[in-house]
TIRO-2110 file (N, C-alpha, C; in Angstrom, 1 decimal):
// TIRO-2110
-4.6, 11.0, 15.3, N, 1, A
-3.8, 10.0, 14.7, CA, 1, A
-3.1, 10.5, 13.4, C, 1, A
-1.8, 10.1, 13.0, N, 2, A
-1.0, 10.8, 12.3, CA, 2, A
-1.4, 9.7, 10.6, C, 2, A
-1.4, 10.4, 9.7, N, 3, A
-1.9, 10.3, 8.3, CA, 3, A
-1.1, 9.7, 7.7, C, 3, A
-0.7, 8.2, 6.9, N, 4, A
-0.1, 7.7, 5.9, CA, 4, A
-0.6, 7.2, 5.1, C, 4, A
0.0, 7.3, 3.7, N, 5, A
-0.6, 6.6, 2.7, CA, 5, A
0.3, 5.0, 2.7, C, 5, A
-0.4, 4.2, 2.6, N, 6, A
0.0, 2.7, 2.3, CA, 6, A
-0.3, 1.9, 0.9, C, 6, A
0.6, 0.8, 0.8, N, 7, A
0.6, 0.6, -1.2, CA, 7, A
-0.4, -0.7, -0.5, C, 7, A
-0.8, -1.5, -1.5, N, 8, A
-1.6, -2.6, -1.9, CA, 8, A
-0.4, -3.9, -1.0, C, 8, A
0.8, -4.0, -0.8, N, 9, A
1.1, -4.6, -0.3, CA, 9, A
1.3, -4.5, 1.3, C, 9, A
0.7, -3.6, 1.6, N, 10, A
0.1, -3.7, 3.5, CA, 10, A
-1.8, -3.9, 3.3, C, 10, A
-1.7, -3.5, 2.4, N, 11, A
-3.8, -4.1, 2.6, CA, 11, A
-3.9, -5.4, 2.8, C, 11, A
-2.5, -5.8, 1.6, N, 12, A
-2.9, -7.5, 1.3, CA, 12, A
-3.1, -7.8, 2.9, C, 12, A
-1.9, -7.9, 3.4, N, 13, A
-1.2, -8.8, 4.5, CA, 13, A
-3.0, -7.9, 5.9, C, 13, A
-3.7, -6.7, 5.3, N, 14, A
-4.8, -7.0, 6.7, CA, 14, A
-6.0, -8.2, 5.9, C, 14, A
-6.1, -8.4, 4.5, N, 15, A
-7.4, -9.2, 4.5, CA, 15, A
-6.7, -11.0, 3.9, C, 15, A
-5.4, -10.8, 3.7, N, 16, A
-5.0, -12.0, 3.6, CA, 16, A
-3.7, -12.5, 4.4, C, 16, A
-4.0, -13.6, 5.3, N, 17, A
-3.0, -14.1, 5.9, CA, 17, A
-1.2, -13.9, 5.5, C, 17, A
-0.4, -13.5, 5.9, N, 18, A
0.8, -13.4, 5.0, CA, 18, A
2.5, -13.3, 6.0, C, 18, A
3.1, -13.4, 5.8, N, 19, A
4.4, -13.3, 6.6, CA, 19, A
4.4, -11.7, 6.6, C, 19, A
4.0, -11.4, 7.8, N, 20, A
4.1, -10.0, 8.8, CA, 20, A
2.7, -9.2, 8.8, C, 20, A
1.9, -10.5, 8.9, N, 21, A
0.5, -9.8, 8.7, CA, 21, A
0.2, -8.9, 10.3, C, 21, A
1.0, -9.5, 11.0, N, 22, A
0.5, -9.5, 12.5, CA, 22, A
1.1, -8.0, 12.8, C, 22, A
2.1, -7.6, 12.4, N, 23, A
2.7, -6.4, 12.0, CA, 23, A
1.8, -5.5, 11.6, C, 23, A
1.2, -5.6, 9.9, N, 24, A
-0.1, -5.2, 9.5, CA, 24, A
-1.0, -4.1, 10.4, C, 24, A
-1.2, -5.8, 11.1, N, 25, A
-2.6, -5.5, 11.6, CA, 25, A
-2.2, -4.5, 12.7, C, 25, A
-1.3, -4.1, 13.3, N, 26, A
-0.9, -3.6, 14.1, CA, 26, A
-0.8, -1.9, 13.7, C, 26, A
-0.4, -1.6, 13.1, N, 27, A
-0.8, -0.7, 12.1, CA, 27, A
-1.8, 0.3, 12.2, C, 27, A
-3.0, -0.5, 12.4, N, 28, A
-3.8, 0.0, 12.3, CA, 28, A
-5.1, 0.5, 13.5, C, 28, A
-4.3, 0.1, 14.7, N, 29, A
-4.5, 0.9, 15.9, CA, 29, A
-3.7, 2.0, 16.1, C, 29, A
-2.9, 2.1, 15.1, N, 30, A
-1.3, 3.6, 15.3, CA, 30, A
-1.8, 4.7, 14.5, C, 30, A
-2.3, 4.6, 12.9, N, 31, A
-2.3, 5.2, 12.1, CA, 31, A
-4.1, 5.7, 11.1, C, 31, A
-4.1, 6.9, 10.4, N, 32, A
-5.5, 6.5, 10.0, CA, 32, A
-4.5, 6.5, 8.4, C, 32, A
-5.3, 6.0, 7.4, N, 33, A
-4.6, 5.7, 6.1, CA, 33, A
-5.1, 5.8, 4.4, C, 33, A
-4.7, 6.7, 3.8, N, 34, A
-4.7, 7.2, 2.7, CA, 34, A
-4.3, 6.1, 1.3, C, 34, A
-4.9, 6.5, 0.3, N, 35, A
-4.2, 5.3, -0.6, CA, 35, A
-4.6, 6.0, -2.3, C, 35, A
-4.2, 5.9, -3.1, N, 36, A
-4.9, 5.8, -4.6, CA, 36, A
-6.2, 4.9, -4.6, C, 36, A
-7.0, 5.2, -5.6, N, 37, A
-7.9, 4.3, -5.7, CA, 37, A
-7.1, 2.9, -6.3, C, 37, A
-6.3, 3.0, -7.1, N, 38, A
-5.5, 1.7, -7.6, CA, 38, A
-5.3, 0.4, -6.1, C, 38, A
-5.5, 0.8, -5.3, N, 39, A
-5.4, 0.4, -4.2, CA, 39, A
-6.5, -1.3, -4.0, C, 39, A
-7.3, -0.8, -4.7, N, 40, A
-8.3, -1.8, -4.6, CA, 40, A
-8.6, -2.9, -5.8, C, 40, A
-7.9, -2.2, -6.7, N, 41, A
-7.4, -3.4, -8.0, CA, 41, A
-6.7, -4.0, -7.7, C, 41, A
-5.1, -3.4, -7.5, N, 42, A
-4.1, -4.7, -6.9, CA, 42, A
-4.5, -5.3, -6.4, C, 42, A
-5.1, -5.5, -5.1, N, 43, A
-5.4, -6.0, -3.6, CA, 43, A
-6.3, -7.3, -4.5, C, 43, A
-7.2, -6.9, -4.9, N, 44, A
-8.5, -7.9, -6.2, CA, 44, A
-7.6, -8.5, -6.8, C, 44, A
-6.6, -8.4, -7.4, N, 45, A
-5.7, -8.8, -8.4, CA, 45, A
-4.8, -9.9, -7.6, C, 45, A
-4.6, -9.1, -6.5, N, 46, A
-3.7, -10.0, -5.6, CA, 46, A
-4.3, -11.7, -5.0, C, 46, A
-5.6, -11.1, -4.6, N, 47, A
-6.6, -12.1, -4.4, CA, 47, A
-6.7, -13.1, -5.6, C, 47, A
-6.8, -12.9, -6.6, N, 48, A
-7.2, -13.9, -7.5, CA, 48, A
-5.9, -14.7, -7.7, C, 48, A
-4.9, -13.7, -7.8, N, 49, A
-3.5, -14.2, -8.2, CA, 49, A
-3.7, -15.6, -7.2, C, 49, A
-3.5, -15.6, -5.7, N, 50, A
-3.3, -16.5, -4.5, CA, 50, A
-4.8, -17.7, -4.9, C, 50, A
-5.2, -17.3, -5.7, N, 51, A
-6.7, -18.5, -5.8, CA, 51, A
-6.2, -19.4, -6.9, C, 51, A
-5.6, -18.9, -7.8, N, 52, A
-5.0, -19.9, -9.3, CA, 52, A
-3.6, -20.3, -8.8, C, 52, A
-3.2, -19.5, -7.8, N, 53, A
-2.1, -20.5, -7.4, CA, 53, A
-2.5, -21.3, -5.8, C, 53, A
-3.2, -21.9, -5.4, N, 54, A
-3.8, -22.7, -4.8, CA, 54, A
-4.0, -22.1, -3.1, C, 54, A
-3.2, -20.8, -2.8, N, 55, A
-3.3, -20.6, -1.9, CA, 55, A
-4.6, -20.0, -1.0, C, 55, A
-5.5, -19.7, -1.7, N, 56, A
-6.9, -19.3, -1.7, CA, 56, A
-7.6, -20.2, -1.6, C, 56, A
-8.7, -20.5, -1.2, N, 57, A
-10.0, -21.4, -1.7, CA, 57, A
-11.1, -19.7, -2.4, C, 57, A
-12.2, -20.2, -2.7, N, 58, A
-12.9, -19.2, -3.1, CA, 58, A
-13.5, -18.7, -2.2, C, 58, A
-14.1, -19.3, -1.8, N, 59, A
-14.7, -18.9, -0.5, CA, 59, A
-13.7, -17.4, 0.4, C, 59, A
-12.4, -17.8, 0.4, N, 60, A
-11.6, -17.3, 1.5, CA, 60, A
-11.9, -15.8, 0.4, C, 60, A
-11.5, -16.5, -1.0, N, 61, A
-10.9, -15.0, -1.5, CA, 61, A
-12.5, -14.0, -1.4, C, 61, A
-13.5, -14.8, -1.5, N, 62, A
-14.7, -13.4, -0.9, CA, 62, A
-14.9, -13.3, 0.0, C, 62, A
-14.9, -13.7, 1.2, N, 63, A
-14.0, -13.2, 2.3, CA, 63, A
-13.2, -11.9, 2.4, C, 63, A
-11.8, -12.2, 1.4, N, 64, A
-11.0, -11.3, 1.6, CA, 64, A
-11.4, -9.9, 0.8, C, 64, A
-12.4, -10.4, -0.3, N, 65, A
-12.7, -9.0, -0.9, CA, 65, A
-13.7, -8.1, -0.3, C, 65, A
-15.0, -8.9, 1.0, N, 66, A
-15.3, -8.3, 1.6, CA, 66, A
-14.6, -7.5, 2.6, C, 66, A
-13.7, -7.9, 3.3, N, 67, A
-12.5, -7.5, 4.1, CA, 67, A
-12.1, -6.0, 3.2, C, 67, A
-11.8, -6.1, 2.1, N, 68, A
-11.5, -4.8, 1.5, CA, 68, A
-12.0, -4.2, 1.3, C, 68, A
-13.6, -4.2, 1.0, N, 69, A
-14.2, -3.3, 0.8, CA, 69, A
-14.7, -2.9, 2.6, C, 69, A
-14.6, -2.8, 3.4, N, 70, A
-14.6, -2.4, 4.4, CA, 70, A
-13.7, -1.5, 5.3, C, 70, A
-12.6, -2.0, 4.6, N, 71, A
-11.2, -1.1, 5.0, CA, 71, A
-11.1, 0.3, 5.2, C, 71, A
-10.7, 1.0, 6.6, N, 72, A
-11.2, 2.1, 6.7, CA, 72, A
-10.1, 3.1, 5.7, C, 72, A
-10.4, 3.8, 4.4, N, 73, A
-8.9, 4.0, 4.0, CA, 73, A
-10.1, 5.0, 3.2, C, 73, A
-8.5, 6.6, 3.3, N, 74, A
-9.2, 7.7, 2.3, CA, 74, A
-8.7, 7.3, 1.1, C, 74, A
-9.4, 7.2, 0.1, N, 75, A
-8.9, 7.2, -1.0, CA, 75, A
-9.0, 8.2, -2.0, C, 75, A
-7.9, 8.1, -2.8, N, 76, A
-7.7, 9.4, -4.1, CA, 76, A
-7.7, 8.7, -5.5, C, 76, A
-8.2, 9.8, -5.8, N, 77, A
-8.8, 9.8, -7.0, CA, 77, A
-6.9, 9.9, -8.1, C, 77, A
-6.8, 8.7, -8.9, N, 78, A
-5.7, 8.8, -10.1, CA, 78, A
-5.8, 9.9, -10.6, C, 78, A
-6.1, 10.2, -11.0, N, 79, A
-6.3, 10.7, -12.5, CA, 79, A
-5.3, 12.3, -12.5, C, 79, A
-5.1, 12.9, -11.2, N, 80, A
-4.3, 14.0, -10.5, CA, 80, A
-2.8, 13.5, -10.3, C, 80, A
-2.7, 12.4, -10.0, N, 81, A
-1.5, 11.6, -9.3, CA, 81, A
-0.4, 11.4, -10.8, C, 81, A
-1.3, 11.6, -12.1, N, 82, A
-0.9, 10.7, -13.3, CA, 82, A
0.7, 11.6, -13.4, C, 82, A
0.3, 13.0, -14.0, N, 83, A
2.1, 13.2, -14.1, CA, 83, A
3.2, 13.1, -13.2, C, 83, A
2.7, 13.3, -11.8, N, 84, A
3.9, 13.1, -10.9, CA, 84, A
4.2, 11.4, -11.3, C, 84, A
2.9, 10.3, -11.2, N, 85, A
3.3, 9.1, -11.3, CA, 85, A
4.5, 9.1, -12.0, C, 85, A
4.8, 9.3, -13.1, N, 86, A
5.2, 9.1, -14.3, CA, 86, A
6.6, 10.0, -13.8, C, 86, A
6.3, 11.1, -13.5, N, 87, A
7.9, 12.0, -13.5, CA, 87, A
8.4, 10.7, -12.6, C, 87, A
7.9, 10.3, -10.9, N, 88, A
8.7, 10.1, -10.5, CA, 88, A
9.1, 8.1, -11.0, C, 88, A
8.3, 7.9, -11.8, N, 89, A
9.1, 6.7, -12.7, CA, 89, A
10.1, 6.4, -13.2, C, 89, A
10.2, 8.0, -14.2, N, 90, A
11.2, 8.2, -14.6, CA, 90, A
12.4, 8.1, -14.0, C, 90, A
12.4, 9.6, -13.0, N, 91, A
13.3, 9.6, -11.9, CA, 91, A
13.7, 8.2, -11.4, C, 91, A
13.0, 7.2, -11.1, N, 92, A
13.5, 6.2, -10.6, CA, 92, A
13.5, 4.7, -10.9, C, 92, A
13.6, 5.3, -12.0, N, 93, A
13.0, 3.3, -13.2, CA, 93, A
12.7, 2.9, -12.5, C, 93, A
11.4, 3.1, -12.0, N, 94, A
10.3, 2.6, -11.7, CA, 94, A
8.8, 1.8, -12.1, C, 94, A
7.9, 1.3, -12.2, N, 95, A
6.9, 1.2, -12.6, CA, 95, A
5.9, 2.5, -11.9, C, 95, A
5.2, 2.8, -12.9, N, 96, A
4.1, 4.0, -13.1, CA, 96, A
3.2, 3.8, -11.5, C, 96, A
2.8, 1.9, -11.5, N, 97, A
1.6, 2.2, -10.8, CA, 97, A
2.4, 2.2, -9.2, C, 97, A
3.4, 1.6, -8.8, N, 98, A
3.9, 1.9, -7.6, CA, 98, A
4.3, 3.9, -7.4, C, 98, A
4.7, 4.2, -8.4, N, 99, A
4.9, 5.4, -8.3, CA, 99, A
3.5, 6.3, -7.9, C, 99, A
2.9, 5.8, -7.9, N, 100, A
0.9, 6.6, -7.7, CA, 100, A
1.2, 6.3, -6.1, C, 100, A
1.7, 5.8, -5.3, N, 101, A
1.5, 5.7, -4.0, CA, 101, A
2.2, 6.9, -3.3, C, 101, A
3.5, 7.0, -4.5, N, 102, A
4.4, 8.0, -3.5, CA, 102, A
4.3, 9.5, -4.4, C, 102, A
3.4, 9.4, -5.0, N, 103, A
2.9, 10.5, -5.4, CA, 103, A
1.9, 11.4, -4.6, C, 103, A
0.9, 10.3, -4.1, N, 104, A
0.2, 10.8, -3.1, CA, 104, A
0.9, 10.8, -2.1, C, 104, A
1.9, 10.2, -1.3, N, 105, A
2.2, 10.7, 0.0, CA, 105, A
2.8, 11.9, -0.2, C, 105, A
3.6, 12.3, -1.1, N, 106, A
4.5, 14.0, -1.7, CA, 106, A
3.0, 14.8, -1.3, C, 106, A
2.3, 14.5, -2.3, N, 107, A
1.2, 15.8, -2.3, CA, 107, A
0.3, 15.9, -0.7, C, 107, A
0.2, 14.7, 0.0, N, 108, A
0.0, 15.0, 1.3, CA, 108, A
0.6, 14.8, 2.2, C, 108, A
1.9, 14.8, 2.0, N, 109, A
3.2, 15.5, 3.1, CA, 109, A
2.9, 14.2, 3.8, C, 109, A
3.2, 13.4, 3.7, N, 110, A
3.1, 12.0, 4.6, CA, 110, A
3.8, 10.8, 4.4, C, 110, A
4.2, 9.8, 5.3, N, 111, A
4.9, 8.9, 5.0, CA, 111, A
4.1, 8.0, 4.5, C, 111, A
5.0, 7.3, 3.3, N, 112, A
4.1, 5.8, 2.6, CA, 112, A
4.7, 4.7, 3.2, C, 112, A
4.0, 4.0, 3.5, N, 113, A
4.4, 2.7, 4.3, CA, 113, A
4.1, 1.3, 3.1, C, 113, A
5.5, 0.4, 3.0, N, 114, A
5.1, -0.9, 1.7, CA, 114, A
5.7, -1.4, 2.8, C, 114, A
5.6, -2.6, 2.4, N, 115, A
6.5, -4.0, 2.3, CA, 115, A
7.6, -3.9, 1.2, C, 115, A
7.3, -3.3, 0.5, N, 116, A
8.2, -3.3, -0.9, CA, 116, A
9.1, -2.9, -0.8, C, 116, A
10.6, -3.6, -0.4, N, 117, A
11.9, -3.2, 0.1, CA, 117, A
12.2, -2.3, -1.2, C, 117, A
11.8, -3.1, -2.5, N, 118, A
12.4, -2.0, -4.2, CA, 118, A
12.4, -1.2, -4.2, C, 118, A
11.1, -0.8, -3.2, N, 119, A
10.3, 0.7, -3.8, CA, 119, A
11.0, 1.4, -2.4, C, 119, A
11.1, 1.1, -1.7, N, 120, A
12.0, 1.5, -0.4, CA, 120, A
13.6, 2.2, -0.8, C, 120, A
14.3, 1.3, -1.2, N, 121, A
15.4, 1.7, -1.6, CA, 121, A
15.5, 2.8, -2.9, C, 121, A
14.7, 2.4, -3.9, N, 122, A
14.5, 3.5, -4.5, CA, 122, A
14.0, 4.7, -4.9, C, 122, A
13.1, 4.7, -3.7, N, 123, A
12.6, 6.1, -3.6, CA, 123, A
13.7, 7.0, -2.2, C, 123, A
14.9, 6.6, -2.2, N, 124, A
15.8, 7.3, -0.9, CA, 124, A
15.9, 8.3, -1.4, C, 124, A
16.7, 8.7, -3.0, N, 125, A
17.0, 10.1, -3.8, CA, 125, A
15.9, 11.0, -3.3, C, 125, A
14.4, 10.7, -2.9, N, 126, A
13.0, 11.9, -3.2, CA, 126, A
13.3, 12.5, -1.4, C, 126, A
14.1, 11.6, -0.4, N, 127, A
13.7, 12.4, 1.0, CA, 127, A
12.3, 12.3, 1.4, C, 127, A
11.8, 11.3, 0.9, N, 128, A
10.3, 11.4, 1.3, CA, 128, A
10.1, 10.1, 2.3, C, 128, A
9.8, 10.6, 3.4, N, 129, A
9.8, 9.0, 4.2, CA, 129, A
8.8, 7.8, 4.0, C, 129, A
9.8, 7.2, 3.7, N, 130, A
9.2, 5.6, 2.5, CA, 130, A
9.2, 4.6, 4.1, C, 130, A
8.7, 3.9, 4.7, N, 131, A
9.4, 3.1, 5.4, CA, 131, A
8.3, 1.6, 5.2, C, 131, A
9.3, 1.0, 6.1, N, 132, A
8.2, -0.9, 6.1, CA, 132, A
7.4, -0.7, 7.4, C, 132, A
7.2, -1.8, 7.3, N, 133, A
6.1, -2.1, 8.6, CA, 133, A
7.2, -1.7, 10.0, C, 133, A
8.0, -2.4, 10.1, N, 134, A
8.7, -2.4, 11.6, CA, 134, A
9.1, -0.6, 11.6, C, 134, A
9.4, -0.2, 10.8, N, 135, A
9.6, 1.2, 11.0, CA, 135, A
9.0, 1.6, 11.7, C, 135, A
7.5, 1.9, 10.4, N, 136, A
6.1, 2.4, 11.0, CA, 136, A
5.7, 2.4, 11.8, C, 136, A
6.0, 1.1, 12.9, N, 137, A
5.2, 0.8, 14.2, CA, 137, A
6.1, 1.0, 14.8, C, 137, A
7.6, 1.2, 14.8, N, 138, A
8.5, 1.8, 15.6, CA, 138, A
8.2, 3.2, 15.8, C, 138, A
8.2, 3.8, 14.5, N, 139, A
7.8, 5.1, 14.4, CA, 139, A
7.0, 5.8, 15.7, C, 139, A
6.0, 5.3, 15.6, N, 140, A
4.6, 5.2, 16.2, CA, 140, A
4.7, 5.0, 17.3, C, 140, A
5.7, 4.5, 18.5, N, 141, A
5.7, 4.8, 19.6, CA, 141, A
6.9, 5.7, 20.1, C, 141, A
END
């Protein structure tokens, strides 16, 4: 199975219900999947976010944090990732912590898979294959 790194907004959509989760999930009979350790803050972050805005019960959201810690995903260590993060923020008025995703897919030659059409269009300049979900699973067969 061919190696991608994926950002915090394809985790959400496997442990929390979401428009194109079904996509997601799909995903992950195609691919095995790489990530920053940041990967599991957001996702946490994301989770709580959807609980103060009513879309969570509690219950659901430990649920969904058990869901994530189960997730079969390699994860990398930041702390390596830090200057490319940053060059390629620069390069792309970006934020730092999206930039840690496509930092790791550069250094393991692989495509990053978001939802995040921003980070889509402007990571085009790097040649690095950025794509969404329908890509990916187009890709893939």
């Amino acid at each position: 199975m061919t190696l991608v790194v994926i950002d915090s907004s394809i985790a959400v959509k496997w442990v929390v219900g979401e428009e194109d989760s079904a996509e997601a999930m799909a995903l992950r009979r195609l691919y095995r999947f790489a990530a920053p350790e940041l990967l599991n803050a957001e996702v946490a972050n994301t989770i709580l976010n959807k609980v103060r805005r009513g879309h969570l019960t509690e219950p659901e959201a430990r649920a969904a944090a058990q869901l994530l810690s189960e997730l079969s995903i390699e994860f990398h260590a930041m702390q390596p990732l830090i200057g490319e993060a940053v060059a390629l923020g620069l390069e792309l008025q970006h934020p730092a912590y999206d930039c840690m995703f496509l930092a790791l897919a550069r250094r393991l030659r692989c495509p990053l898979v978001t939802a995040d059409e921003t980070l889509i269009r402007r990571s085009t300049p790097l040649r690095l294959p950025v794509t969404n979900l329908r890509g990916a699973v187009e890709r893939a067969y």
